[in-house]
N, C-alpha and C positions, 0 to 999 in steps of 0.2 A: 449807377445810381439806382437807389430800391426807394417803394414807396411812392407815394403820389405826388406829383408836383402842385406847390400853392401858388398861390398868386394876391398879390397885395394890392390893395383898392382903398385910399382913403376917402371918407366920408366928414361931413360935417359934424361938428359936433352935438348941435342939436341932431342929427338924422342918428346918431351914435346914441344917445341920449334916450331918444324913440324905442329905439329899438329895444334896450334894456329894460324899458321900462314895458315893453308891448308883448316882447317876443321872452326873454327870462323873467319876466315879473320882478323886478330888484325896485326898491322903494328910490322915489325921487332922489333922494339924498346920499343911498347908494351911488346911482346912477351919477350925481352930478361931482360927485365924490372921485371914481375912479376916472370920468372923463377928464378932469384937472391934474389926476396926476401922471396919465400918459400925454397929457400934453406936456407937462413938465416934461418928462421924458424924452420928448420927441422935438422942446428946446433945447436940450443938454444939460439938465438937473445930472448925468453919470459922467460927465463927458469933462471930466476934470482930472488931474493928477489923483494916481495910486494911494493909496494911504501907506506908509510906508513905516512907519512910527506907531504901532499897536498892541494891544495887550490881550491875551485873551480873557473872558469875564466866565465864572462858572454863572450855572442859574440860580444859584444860593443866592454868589453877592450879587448878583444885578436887582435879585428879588429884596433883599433886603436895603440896598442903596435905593431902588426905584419904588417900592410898594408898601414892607412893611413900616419903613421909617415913619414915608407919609401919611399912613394910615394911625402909626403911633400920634403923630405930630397934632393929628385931629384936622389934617386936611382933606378937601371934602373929593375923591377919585373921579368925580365925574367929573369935574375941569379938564380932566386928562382925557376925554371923552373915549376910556376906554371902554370897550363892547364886549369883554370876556366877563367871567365871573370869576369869583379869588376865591375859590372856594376849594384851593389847595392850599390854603395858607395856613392849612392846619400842620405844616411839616416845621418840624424843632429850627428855629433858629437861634 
């Protein structure tokens, strides 16, 4: 074995919460954000049957099935509350 050994301690989710929000400075909604979904996780949100049945997607189509459509369509991208910028979508589709 190489390396340092860890050791796992769970905490509350408020004290988890705290801590993000005191010790890395991540905004509330960060913080309440990522707490939700390792709880999911730590329900079994992965803990289900393989996907076995799949296609692989380049970023072209996913981009224009997922982004440029909607944006043609005259729908508004922040419902999708996404946090990046599109501001590659200047590539030829």
């Amino acid at each position: 074995m190489t390396g340092k050994p860890i050791r796992f301690q769970q905490v509350s989710n408020d004290d988890y919460i705290k801590t993000l929000l005191e010790q890395h400075h991540t905004s509330e909604a960060f913080a309440v954000s990522l707490t939700e979904m390792l709880k999911a996780i730590g329900n079994g949100l992965y803990d289900t049957e393989p996907r076995t049945n799949y296609t692989l997607t380049t970023i072209k189509v996913w981009m224009r099935e997922n982004v440029v459509n909607k944006i043609r369509s005259g729908t508004n991208i922040e419902t999708f509350n996404w946090h990046w910028k599109l501001s590659f979508l200047s590539i030829s589709f």
